[in-house]
C-alpha positions in Angstrom: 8.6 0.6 3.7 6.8 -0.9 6.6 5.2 -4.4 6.4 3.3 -6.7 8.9 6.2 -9.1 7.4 9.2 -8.0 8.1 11.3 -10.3 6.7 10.7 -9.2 2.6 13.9 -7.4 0.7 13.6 -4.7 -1.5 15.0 -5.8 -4.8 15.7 -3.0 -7.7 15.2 -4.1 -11.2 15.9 -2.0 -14.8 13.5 -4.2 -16.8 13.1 -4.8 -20.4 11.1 -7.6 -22.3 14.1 -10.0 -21.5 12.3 -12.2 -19.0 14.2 -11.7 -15.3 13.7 -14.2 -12.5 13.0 -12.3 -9.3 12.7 -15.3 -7.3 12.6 -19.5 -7.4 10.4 -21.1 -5.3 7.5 -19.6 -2.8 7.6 -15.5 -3.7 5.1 -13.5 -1.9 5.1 -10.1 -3.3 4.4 -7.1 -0.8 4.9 -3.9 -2.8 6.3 -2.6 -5.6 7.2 1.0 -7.1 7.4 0.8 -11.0 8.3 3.9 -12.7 8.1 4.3 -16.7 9.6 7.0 -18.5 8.4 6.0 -21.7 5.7 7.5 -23.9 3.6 4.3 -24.3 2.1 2.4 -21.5 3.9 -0.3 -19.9 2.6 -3.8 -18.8 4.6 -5.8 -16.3 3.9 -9.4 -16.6 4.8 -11.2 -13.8 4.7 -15.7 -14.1 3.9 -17.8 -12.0 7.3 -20.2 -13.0 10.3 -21.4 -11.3 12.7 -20.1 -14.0 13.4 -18.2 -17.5 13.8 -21.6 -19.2 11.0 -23.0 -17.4 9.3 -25.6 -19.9 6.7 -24.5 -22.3 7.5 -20.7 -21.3 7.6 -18.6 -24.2 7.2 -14.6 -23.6 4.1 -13.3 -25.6 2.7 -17.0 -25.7 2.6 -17.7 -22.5 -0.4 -16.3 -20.5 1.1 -14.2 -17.4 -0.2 -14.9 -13.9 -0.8 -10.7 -13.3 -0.5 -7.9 -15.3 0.1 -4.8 -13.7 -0.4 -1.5 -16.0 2.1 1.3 -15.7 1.1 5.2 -16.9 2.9 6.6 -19.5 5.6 9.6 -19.7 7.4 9.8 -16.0 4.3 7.4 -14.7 4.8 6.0 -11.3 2.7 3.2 -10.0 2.8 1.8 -6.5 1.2 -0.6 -3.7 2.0 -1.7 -1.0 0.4 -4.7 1.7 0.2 -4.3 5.3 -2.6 -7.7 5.4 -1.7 -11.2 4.8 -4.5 -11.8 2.2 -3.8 -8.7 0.2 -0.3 -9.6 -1.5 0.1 -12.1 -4.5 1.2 -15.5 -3.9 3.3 -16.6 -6.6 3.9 -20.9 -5.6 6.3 -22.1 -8.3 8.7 -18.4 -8.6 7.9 -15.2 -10.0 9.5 -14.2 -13.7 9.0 -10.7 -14.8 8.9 -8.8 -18.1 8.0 -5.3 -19.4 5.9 -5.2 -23.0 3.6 -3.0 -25.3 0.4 -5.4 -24.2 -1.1 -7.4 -21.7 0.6 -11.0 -23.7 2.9 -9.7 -26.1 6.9 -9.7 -26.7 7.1 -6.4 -27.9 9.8 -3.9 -26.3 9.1 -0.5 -25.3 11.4 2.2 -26.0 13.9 2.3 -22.6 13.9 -0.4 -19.5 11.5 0.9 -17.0 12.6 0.9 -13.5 10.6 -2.0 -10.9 11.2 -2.1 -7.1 9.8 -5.2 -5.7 9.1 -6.1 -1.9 9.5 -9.7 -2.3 10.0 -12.7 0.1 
């Protein structure tokens, strides 16, 4: 992938609704390729936190920073930035998890697999 940044990885996730720190400290996010081969809908929340013990976090309290909705059955979803003020900003880190909802804790069936353009 090409990026008016050139310095963000590529970083390959298998996610479930374990929370999974991507990155602590200043993450801009640049892309990402999510694919879920499950039959519900997935929804990636993605926090705004430094850590997975961060205080007060609590998956399917907390309220996530994004939420990006992923098709069902072999659905792909995937963006990529090319312009500074087009990519999310996350200040503190950037904690991920995969539920049924928008806020819940609630597994789906199988990990779905997230690639992330981060720096």
């Amino acid at each position: 992938m090409s990026s008016i940044n050139p310095n963000f990885e590529v970083r390959r996730y298998s996610i479930t609704n374990t929370p999974t720190l991507v990155k602590s400290g200043l993450t801009e996010l640049w892309g990402w390729n999510i694919i879920n081969a499950n039959a519900a809908i997935a929804y990636v929340q993605l926090f705004d936190i430094p850590s997975t013990t961060a205080p007060g976090f609590v998956l399917g309290t907390t309220i996530p920073t994004r939420v990006i909705v992923v098709p069902t059955g072999a659905g792909s979803f995937s963006f990529q930035s090319f312009l500074e003020e087009n990519h999310p900003t996350f200040k503190n880190g950037l904690v991920i998890a995969v539920t049924t909802t928008e806020t819940n804790s609630i597994a789906l069936g199988s990990a779905i697999s997230l690639y992330l353009d981060v720096e």
